[in-house]
C-alpha positions in Angstrom: 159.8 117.6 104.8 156.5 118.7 104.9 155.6 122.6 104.1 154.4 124.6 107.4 151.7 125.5 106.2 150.2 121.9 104.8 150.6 121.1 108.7 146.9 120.6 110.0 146.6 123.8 112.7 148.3 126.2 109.5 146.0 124.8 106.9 143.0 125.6 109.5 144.4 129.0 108.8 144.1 129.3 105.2 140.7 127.6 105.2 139.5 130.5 107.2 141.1 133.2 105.5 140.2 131.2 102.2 136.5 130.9 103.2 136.5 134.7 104.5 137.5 136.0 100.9 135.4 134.2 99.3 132.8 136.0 101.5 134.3 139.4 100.5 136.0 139.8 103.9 138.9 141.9 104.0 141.8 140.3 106.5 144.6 142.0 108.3 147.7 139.9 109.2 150.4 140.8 111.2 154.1 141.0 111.0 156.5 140.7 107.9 154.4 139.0 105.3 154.6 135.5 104.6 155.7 134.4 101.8 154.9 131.1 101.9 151.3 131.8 102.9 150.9 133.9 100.2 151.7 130.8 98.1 149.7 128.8 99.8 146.5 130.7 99.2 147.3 131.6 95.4 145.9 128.1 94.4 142.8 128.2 96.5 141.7 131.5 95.3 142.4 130.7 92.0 139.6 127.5 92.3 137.3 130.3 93.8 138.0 132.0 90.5 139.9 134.9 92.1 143.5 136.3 91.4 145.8 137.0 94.2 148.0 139.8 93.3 150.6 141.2 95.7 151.7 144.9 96.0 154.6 146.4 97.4 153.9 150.0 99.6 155.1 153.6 98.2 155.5 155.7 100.9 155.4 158.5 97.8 151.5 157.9 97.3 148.5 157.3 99.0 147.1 154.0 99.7 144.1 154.5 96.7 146.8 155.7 94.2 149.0 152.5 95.0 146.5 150.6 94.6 145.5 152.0 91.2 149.2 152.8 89.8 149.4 149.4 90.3 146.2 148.3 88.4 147.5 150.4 85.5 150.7 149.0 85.7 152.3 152.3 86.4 151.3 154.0 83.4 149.7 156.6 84.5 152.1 158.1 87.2 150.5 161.6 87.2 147.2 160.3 87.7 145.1 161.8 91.1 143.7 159.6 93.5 140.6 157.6 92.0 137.5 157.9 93.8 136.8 154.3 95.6 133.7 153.4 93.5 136.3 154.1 90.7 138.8 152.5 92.3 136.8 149.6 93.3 135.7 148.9 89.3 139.3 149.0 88.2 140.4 146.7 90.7 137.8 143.8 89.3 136.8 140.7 91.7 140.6 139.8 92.6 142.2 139.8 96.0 145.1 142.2 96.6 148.4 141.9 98.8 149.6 144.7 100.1 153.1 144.4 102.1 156.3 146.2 102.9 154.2 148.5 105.1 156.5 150.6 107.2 154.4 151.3 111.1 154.3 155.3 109.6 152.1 153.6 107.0 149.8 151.8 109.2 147.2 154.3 110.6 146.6 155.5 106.3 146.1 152.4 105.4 143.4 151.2 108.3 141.6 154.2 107.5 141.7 153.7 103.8 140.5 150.0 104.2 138.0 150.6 106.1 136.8 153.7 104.2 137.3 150.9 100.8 135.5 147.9 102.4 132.3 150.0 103.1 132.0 151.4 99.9 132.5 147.8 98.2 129.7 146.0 101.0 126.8 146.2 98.7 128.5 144.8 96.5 128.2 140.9 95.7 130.5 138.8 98.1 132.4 137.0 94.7 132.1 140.0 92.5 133.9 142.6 94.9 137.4 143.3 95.3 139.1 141.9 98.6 142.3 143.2 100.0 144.7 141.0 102.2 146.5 144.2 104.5 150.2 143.2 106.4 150.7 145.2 109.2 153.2 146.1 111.3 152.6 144.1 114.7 152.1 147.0 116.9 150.1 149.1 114.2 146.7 150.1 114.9 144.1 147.7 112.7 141.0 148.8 110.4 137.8 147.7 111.9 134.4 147.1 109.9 131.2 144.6 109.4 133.7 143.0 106.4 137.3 143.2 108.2 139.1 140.3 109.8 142.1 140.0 111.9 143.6 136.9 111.2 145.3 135.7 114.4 148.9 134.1 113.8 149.2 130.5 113.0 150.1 128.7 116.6 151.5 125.4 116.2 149.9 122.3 118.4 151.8 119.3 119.2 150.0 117.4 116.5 151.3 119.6 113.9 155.0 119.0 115.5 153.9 115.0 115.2 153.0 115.8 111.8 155.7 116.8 110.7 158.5 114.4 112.3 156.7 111.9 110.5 157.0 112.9 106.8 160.2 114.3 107.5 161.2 110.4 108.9 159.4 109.0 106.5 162.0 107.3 105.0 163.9 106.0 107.7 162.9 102.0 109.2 159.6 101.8 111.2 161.2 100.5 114.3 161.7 101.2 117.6 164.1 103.6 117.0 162.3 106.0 114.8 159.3 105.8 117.0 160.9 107.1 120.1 163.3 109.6 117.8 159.9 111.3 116.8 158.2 111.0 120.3 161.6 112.7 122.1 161.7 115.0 119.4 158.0 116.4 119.5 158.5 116.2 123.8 161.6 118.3 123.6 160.1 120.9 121.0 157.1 121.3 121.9 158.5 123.2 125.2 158.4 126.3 122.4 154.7 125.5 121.0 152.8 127.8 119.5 156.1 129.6 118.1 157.5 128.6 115.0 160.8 128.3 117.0 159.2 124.7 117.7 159.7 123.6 114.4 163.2 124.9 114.0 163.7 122.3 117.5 162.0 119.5 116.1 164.1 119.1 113.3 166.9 119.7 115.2 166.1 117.3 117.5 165.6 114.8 115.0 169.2 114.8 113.5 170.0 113.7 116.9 172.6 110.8 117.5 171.0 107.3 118.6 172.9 108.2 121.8 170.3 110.6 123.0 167.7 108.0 122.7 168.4 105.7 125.4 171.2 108.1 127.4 170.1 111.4 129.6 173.6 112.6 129.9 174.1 112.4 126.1 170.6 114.1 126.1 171.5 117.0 128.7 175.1 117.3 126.6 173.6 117.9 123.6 170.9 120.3 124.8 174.0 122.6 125.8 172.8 123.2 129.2 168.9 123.9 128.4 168.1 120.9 129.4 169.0 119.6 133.3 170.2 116.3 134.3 166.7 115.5 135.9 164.3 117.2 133.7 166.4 115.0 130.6 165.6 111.7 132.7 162.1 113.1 132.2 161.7 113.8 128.9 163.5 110.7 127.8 160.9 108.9 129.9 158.1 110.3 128.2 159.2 109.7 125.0 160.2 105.8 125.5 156.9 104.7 127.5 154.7 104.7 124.9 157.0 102.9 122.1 159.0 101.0 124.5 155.7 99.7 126.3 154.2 98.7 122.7 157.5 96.7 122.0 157.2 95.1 124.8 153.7 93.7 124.4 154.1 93.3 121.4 157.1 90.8 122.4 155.3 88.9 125.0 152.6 88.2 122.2 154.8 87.1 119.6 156.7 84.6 122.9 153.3 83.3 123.4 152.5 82.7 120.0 156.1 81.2 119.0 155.7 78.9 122.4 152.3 78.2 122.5 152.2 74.8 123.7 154.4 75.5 126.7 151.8 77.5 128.5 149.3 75.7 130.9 145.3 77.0 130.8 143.3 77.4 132.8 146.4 79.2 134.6 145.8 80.4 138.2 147.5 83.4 139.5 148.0 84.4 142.8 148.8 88.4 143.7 150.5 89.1 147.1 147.5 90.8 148.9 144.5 89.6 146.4 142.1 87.2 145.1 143.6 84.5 142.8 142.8 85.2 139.5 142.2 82.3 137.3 143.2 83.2 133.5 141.5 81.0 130.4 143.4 82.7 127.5 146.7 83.2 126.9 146.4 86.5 125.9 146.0 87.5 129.4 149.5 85.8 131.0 151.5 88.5 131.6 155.6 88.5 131.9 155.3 87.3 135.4 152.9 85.0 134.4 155.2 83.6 131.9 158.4 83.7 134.1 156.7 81.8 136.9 155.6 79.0 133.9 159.4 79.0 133.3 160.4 78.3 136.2 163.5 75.7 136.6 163.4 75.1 132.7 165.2 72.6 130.7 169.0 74.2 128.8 166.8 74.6 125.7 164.7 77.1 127.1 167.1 79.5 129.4 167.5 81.7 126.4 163.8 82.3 126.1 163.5 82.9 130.2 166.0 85.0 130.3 164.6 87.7 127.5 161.2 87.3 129.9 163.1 89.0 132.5 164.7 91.3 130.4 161.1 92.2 129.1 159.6 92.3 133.0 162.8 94.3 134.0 162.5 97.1 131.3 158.6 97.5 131.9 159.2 97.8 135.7 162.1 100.4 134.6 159.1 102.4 132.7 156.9 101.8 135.4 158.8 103.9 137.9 159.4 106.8 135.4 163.2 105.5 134.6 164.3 105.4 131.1 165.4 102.1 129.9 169.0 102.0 128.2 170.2 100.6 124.5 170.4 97.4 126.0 166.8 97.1 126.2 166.5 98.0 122.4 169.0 95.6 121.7 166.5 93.1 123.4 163.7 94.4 121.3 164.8 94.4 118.3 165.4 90.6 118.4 163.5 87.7 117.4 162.2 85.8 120.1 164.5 82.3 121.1 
């Protein structure tokens, strides 16, 4: 299972608050703080040669004396508040977390970074001390030339594809998986950009084989979030694009298997069009093929009769019906 912030809309994330530091940009994030981006951006900083260090809020003391207690490692507990050139020398070139702030603490703290990232500006970008602020969601935010609020990390549907595919990575590469990631990802991303979507996906794709190829089992097992029709849906749109590959790629391995059955030039003649004559046999289609067929000797009944399975599921697909496990029986075999 892949880490949610290694996903490529996350990672974006980092980059940017990555690239920002390294600008000496202070950023503002919002919400409880993220533990797992906090781990995520200690390695980065450290190639930019810069220490992220986190720091818990003491309602007892003021933002600057925090800030510098911890820098002394508490051993100066008496100490006044340090002027912010001061401060700003004692805190070095390394980037500073500050969390557990409580919305009381919000307004002191805006004012004090903004107040802090004015004093530092003239210094250099990599030699001045950045600060990484997590605020309370509704708390008012510092503003400044050198502040950035860094928006929340929304999740795409390629990062939901992403990460069905490492966390399936192990299982066959067949029909089944493919359509288990597709109805997975279809069914999830109904809660994109929330992280929530990720909680479904995974969900989703502990799902019973059942689900795959069956809407009531799908509807059942949604618990009533999901409606009879809308399931026939969704299935749908996960199956069409697997399913329709299968398929094709079915009809190329029949040609291939039975090439000298086929006649070329081949002349095919639509209801209500032009004929159409085909030189390669790449371009027979099922109907093509079944038509070829027609009246064949006992040997090759088999082989017509999987052509009309193959016509019948893509007709299925091609009128927005799911096809059933039947069909994936079908596909999974080798052709007669």
């Amino acid at each position: 299972m892949i880490a949610r912030w290694a996903l490529p809309g996350p990672a974006r994330i980092i980059a940017d608050i990555t690239a920002r530091i390294a600008a000496g940009e202070h950023i503002v994030l919002r919400g409880p703080a993220d533990f797992d981006l906090r781990l995520a951006l200690e390695p980065l900083l450290a190639y930019n040669q810069r220490c992220l260090r986190p720091v818990l809020d003491d309602p007892s003391f003021s933002p600057a004396a925090v800030l510098w207690r911890e820098h002394t490692a508490w051993h100066a507990p008496d100490s006044p508040d340090p002027a912010l050139a001061q401060l700003a020398t004692a805190l070095g070139r390394d980037t500073w977390w500050i969390e557990n702030i409580d919305p009381a603490r919000a307004t002191p703290w805006s004012s004090f970074l903004a107040a802090f990232a004015e004093s530092v500006r003239n210094l250099a970008p990599s030699g001045r001390p950045t600060l990484i602020l997590c605020l309370p969601d509704a708390a008012p935010g510092p503003t400044g030339l050198t502040i950035a609020e860094q928006l929340p990390p929304g999740l795409t549907r390629t990062d939901l594809d992403v990460a069905a595919r490492y966390a399936t990575a192990n299982a066959p590469d067949d029909l089944v998986r493919a359509v288990r990631v597709a109805l997975a990802v279809e069914i999830a991303a109904r809660d994109l950009p929330g992280l929530a979507a990720l909680e479904a996906l995974y969900a989703w794709l502990d799902a019973p084989d059942t689900v795959l190829t069956d809407p009531a089992a799908l509807a059942t097992r949604a618990a009533g979030a999901i409606a009879g029709a809308e399931a026939s849906l969704l299935l749908w749109r996960a199956q069409v694009g697997p399913v329709m590959q299968a398929i094709d790629k079915a009809r190329c391995e029949i040609l291939r298997t039975h090439a000298e059955r086929w006649r070329l030039p081949y002349t095919r003649t639509p209801e209500h069009a032009f004929p159409v004559t085909i030189d390669t046999p790449g371009q027979l289609e099922l109907s093509d093929l079944i038509e070829q067929l027609a009246n064949p000797p006992p040997a090759l009944c088999t082989l017509l009769i999987r052509l009309k399975d193959l016509r019948h599921a893509r007709n299925k697909l091609s009128h927005l019906s799911p096809v059933t496990g039947a069909t994936f029986h079908v596909l999974g075999q080798p052709p007669p």
